[in-house]
MIDODO-260163 format. One record per residue (C-alpha): residue in three letters; y, x, z. Coordinates in Angstrom, 3 decimals. Layout:
N
(site 'ALA',(Y,X,Z))
...
% end
This chain:
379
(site 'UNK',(19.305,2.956,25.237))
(site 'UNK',(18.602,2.177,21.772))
(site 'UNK',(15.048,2.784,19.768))
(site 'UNK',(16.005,5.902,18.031))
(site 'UNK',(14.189,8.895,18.360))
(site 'UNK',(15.900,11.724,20.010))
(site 'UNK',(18.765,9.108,21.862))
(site 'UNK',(18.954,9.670,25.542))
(site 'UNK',(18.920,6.638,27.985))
(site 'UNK',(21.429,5.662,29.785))
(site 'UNK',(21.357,6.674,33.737))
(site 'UNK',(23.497,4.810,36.064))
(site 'UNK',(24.132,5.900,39.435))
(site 'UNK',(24.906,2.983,41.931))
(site 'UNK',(26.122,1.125,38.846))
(site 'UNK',(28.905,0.755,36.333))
(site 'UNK',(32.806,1.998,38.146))
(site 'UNK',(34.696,1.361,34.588))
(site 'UNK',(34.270,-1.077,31.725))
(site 'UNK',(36.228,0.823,29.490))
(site 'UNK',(35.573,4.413,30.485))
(site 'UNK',(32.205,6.403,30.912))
(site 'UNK',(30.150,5.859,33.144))
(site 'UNK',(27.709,7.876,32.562))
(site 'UNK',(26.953,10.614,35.411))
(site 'UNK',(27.808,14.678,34.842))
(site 'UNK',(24.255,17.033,34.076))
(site 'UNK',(23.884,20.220,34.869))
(site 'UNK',(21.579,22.354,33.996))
(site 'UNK',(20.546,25.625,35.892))
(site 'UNK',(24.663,25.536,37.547))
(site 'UNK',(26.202,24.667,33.945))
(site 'UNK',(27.961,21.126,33.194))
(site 'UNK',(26.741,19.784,30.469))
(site 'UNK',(29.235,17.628,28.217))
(site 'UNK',(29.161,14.034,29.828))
(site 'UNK',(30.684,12.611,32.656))
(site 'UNK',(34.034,11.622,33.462))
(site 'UNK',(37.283,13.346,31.566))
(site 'UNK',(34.542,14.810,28.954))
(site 'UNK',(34.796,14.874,25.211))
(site 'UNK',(33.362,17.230,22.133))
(site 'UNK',(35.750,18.650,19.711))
(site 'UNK',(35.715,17.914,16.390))
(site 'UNK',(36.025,19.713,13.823))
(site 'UNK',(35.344,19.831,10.031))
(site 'UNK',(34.401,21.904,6.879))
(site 'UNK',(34.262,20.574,3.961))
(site 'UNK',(32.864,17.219,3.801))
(site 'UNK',(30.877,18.079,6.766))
(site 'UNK',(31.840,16.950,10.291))
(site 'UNK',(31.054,18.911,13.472))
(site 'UNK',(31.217,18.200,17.135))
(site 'UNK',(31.903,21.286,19.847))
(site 'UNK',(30.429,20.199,23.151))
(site 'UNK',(29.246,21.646,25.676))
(site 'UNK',(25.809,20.948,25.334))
(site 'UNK',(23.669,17.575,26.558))
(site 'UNK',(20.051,16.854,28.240))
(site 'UNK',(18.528,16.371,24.268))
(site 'UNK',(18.838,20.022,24.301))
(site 'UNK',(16.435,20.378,27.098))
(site 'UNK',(12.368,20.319,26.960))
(site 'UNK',(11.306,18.164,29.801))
(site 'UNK',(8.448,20.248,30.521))
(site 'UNK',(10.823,23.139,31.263))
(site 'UNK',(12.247,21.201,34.127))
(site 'UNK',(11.087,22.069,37.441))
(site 'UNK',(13.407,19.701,40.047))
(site 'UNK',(15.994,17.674,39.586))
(site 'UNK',(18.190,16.182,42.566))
(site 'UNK',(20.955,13.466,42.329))
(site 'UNK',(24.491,13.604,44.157))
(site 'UNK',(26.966,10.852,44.621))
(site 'UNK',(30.462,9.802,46.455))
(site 'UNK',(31.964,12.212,48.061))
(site 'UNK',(29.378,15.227,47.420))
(site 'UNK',(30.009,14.942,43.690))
(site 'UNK',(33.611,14.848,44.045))
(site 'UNK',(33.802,17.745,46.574))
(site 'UNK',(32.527,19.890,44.055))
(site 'UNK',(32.818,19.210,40.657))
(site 'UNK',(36.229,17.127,40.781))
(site 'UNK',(37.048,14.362,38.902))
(site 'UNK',(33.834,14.844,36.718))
(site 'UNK',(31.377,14.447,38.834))
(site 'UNK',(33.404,10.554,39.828))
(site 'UNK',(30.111,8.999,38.230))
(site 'UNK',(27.404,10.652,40.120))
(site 'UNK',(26.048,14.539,39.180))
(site 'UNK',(22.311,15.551,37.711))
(site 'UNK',(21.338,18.922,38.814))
(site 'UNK',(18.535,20.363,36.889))
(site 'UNK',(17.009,23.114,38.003))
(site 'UNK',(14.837,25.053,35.000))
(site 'UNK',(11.097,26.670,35.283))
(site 'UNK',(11.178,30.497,36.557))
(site 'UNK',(8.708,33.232,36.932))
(site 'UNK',(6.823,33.289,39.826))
(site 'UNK',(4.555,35.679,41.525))
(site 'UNK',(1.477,36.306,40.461))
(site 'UNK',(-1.135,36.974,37.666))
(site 'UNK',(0.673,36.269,34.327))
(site 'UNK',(-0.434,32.822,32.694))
(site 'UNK',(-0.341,31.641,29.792))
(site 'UNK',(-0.701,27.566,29.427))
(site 'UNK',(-0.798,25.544,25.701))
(site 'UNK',(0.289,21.669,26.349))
(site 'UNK',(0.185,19.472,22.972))
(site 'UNK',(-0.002,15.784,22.672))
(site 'UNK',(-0.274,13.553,19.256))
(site 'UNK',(0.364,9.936,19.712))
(site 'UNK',(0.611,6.843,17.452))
(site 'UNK',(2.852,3.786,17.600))
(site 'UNK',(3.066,0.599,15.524))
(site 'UNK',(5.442,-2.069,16.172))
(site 'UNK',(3.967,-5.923,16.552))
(site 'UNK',(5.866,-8.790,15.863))
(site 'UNK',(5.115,-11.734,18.134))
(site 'UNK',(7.555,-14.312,16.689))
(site 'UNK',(5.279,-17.097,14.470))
(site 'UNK',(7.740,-16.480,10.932))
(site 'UNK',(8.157,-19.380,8.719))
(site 'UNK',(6.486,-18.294,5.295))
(site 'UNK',(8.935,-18.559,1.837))
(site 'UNK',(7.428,-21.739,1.158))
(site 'UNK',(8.389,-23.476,5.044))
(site 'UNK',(11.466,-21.730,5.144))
(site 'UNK',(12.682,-23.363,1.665))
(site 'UNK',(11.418,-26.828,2.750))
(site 'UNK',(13.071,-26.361,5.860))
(site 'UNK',(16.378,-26.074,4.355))
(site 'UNK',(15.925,-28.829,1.681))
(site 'UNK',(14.813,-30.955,4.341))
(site 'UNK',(18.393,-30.663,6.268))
(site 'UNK',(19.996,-30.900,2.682))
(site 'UNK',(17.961,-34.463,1.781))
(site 'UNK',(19.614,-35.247,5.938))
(site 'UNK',(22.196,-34.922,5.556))
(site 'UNK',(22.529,-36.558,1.925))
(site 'UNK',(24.085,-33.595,0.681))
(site 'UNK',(20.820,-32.086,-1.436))
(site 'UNK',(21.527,-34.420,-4.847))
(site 'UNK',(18.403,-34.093,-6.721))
(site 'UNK',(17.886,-35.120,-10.294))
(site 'UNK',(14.561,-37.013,-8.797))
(site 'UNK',(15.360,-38.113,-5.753))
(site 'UNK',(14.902,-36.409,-2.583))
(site 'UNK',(12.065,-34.942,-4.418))
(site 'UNK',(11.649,-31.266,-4.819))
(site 'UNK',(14.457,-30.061,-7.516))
(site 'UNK',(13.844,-26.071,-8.921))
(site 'UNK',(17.725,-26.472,-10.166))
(site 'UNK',(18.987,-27.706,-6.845))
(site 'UNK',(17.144,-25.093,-4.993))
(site 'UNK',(18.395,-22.015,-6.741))
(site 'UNK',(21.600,-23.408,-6.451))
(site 'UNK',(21.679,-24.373,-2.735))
(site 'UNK',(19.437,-21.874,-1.322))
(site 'UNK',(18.914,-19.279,-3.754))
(site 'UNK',(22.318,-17.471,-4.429))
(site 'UNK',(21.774,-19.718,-8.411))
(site 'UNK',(21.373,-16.389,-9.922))
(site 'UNK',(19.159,-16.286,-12.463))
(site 'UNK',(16.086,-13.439,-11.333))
(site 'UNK',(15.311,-16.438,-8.986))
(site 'UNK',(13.869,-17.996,-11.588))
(site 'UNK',(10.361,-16.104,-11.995))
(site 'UNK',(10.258,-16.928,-8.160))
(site 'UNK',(10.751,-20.582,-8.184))
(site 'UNK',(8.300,-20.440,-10.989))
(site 'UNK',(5.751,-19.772,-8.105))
(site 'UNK',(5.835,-22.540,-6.398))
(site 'UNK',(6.872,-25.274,-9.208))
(site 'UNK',(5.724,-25.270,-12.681))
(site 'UNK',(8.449,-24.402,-15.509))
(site 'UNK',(9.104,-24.926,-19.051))
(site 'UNK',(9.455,-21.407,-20.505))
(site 'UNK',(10.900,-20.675,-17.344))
(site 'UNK',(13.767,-22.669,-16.964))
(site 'UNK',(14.259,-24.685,-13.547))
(site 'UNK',(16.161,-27.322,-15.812))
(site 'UNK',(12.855,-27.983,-17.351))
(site 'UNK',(9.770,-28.035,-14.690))
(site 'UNK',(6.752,-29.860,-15.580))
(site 'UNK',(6.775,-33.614,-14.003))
(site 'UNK',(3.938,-35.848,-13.243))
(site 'UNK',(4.255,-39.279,-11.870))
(site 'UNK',(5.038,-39.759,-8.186))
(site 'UNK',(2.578,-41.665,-5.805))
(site 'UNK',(3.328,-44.881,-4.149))
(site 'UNK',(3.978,-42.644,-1.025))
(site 'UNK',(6.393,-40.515,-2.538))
(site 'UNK',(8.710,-43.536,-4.111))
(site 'UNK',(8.990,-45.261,-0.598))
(site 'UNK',(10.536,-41.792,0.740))
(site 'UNK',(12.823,-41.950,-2.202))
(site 'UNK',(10.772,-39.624,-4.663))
(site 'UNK',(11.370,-39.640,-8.117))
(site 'UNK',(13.727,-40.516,-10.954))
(site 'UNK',(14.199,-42.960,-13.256))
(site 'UNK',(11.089,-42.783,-14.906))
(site 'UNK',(9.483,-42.447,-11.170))
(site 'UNK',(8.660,-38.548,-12.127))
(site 'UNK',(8.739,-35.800,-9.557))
(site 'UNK',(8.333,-31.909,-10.428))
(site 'UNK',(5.010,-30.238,-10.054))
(site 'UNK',(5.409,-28.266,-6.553))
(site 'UNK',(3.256,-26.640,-4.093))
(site 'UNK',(5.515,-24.532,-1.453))
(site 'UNK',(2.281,-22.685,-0.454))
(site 'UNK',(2.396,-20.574,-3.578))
(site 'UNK',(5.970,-19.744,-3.290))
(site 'UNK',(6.703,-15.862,-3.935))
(site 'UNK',(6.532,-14.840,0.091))
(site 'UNK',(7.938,-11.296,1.002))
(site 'UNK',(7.959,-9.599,4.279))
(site 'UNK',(10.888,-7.189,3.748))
(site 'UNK',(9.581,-5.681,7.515))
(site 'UNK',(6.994,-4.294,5.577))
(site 'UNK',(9.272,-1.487,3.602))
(site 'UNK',(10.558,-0.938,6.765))
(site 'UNK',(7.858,-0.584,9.503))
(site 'UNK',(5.142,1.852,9.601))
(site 'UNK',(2.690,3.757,11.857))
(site 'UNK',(4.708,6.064,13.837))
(site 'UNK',(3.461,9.271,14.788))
(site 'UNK',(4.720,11.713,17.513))
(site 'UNK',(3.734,15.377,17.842))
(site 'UNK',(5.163,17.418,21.176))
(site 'UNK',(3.477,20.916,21.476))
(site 'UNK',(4.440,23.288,23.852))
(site 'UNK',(3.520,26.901,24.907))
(site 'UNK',(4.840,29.032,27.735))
(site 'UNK',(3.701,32.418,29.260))
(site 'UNK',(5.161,33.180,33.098))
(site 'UNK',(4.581,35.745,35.947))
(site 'UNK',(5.402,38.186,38.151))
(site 'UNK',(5.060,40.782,40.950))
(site 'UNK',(7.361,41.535,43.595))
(site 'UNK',(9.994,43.171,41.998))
(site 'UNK',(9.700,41.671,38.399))
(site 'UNK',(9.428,38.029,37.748))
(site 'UNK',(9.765,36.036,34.200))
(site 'UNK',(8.859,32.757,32.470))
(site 'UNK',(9.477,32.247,28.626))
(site 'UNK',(8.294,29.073,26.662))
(site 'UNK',(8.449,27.255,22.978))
(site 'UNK',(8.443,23.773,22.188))
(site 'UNK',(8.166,21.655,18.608))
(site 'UNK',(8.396,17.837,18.989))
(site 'UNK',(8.373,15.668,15.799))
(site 'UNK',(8.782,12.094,16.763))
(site 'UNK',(9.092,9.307,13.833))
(site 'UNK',(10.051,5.997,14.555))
(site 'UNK',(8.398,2.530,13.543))
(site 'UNK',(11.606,2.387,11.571))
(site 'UNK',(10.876,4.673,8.181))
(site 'UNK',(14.921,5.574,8.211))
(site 'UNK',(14.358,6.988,11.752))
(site 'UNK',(13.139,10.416,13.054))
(site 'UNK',(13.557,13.700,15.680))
(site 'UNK',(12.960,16.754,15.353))
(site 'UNK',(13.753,19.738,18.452))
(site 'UNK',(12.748,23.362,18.259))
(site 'UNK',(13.379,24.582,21.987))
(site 'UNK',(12.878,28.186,23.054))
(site 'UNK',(13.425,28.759,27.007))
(site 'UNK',(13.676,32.355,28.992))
(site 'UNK',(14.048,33.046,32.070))
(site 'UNK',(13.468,37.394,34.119))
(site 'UNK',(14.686,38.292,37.607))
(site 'UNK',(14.681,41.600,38.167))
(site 'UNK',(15.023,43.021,41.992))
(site 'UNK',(16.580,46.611,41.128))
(site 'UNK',(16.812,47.635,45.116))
(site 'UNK',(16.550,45.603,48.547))
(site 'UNK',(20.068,44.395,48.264))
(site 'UNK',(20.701,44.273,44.716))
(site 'UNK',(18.689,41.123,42.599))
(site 'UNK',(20.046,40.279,38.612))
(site 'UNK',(18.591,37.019,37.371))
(site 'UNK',(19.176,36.206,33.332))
(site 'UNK',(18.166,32.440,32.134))
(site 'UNK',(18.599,31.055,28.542))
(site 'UNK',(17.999,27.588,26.799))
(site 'UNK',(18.147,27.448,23.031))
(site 'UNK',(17.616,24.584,21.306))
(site 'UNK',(18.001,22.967,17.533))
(site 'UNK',(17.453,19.465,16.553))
(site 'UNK',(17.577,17.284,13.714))
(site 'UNK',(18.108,13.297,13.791))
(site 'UNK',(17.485,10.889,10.971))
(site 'UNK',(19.772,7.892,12.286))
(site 'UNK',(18.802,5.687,10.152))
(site 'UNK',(21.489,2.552,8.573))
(site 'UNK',(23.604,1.359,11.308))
(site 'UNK',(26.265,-1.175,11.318))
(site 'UNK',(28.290,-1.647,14.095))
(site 'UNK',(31.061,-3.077,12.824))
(site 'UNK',(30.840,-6.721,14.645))
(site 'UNK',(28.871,-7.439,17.817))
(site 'UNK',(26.400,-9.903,16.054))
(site 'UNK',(23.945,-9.095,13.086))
(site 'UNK',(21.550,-6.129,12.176))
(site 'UNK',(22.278,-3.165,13.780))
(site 'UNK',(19.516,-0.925,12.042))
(site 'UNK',(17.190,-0.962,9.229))
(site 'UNK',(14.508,-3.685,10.978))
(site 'UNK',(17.554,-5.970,11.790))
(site 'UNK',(18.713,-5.930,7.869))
(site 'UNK',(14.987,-6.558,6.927))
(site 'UNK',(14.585,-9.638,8.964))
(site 'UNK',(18.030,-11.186,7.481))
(site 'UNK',(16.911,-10.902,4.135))
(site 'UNK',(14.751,-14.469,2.500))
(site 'UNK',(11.314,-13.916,2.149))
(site 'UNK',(11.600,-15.255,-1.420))
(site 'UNK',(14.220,-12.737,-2.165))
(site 'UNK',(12.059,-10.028,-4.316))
(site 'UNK',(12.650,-6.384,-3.328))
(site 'UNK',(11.565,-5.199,-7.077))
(site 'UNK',(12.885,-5.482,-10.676))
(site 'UNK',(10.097,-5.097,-12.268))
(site 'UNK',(6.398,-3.909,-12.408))
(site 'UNK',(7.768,0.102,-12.175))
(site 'UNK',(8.534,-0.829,-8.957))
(site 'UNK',(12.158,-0.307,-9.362))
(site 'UNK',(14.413,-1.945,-6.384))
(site 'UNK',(16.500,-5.178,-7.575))
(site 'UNK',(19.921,-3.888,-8.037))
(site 'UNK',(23.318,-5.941,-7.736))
(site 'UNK',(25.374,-3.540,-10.160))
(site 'UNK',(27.429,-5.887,-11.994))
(site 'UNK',(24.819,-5.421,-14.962))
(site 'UNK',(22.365,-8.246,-16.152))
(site 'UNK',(18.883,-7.962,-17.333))
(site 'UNK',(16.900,-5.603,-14.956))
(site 'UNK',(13.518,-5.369,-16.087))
(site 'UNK',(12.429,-9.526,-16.142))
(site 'UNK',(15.346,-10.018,-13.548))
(site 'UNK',(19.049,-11.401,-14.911))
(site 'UNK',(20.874,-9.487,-11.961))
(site 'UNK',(24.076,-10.461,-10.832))
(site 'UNK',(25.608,-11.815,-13.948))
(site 'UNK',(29.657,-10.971,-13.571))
(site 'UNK',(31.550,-13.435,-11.225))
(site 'UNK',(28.069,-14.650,-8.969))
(site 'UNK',(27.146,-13.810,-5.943))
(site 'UNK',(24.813,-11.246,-5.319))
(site 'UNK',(21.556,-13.671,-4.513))
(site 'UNK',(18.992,-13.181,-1.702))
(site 'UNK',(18.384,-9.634,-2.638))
(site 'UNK',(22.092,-8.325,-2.591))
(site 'UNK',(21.228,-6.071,0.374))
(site 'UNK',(17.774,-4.636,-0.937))
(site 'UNK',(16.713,-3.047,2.289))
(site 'UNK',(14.105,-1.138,-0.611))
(site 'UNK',(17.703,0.304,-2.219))
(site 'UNK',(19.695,0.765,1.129))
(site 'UNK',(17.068,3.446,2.502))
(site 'UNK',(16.331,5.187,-0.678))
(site 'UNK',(20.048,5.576,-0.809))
(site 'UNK',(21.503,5.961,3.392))
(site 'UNK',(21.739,9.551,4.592))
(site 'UNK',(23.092,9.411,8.655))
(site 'UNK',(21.540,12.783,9.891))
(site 'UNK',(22.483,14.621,13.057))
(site 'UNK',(21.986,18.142,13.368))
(site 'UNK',(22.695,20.552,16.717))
(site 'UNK',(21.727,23.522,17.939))
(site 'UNK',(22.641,24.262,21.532))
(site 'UNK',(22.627,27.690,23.457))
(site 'UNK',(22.942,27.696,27.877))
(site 'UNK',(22.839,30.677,29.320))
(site 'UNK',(23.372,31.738,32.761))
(site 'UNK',(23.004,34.657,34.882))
(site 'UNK',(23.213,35.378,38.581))
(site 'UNK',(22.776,38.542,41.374))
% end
């Protein structure tokens, strides 16, 4: 399964039988398949620039605490009944019903926190950008104006996109003449420095410290502390003629991904009513309505980001996410001179902040939305 709120896990029963076709098993819920298993597919259909699937229902529409028993069949006892569909294995879930006895009423609600923790040691800005000069100066390919010394110019243009809003961030980490990377400040190089092939002409080197280098964790406009809130209230009972069992249910589950939530409202109902000794009518209904913030995606190749946190760890931690002090996201419009930024001058690249995570979810809108009605009745 993936880390999105409201996506089901996947359920395989003795293993995958297809690697093209689903193999996911058939549900059903109270003696109604649900719309997976084999031979299964919604209908789509659209209005206006909306898009709708028809299906026959799914287990997201379903309050686990409304389940009472569930029990698995396979081979030849899924085929037997349920054809062709139930090739993959069948779910049966069985629903909560009234019961006999003194009418209850129970309250179940639950709030719970998550963060997400990184334990991969990141390179800061400044290790990351000596990192890749040092495979440059390697491989003889970094071409200095002072050696293999540090070079502002050489960096923005290796490393750096050479666009100019990179400027105010190499002018973090060297020291710049009004600045301009073609003008740091030099002093002379040590004894140290010249014997690993420091310095120019003159024996100068820029003024550098990669420790101050303009460090951003993009993960940090993505991430936050997620909170989940599942409440649930239900009210069953009986005699020996009447029996019934109604509940509600309200989750609201965010992810540790800001792009990402889930919302369900779930209302389930259940009576059995035994009108003479022969003659018992039974009525059961699930209703259910959900909304699901996606959040980006990009699956169009099997490698690279595939949501919001992905995108955020591509992007260079000297890349800045903001334009200027309004805290205004760097954009790559074709437009120069963003706030203190020279964005994207006509015929450059788009730089290390071309895909402004800060931009992409102010701007991405991937919601699902169903609602979902099972009823069934039975005498």
């Amino acid at each position: 399964t993936s880390n999105r709120p409201g996506t089901l896990g996947d359920i395989r029963i003795r293993g995958n039988r297809s690697l093209n076709a689903s193999n996911e098993p058939l549900y059903v819920i109270d003696g109604i398949p649900m719309g997976s298993g084999v031979g299964t597919s919604p209908n789509t259909s659209a209005i206006g620039d909306h898009e709708f699937n028809l299906s026959a229902g799914s287990m997201a529409d379903l309050n686990p605490a409304d389940i009472e028993s569930i029990d698995v069949l396979k081979d030849a006892s899924a085929t037997a009944i349920y054809g062709s569909r139930g090739a993959n294995g069948v779910v049966l879930i069985t629903t909560k019903k009234g019961r006999e006895g003194r009418t209850t009423v129970s309250y179940d609600g639950t709030t719970t926190f998550t963060r997400a923790h990184s334990l991969t040691d990141w390179m800061s800005s400044g290790e990351m950008l000596d990192f890749y000069r040092s495979a440059y100066v390697n491989a003889g390919t970094y071409g200095g104006r002072y050696g293999n010394a540090p070079d502002p110019m050489r960096d923005r243009y290796l490393m750096m996109g050479n666009v100019g809003y990179m400027n105010s961030v190499l002018g973090t980490a060297y020291q710049l003449n009004n600045n301009d990377v073609e003008n740091p400040v030099l002093r002379d190089a040590t004894a140290e420095e010249r014997a690993r092939g420091w310095g120019n002409a003159d024996g100068k080197v820029p003024v550098y410290n990669s420790g101050d280098l303009f460090d951003n964790n993009w993960t940090k406009y993505v991430n936050r502390v997620a909170r989940t809130d599942n409440h649930q209230i239900s009210v069953s009972g009986g005699n020996n003629n009447t029996k019934f069992y109604a509940s509600a249910s309200y989750l609201n589950q965010e992810s540790t991904n800001r792009d990402q939530d889930y919302q369900r409202f779930t209302i389930n109902s259940s009576g059995e009513v035994k009108a003479t000794k022969w003659f018992t009518l039974g009525v059961s209904a699930n209703m259910g309505y959900s909304i699901q913030d996606y959040g980006i995606m990009n699956n169009l190749k099997n490698s690279g980001a595939k949501d919001s946190y992905g995108q955020a760890l591509q992007l260079a931690r000297w890349a800045p996410a903001f334009a200027d002090e309004n805290g205004d996201p760097v954009l790559v419009t074709g437009r120069s001179n963003i706030g203190k930024y020279d964005v994207f001058a006509p015929g450059r690249t788009n730089g290390p902040s071309g895909h402004n995570i800060v931009n992409n979810l102010d701007k991405a809108f991937n919601e699902n939305r169903a609602t979902s009605v099972i009823a069934s009745t039975y005498a």
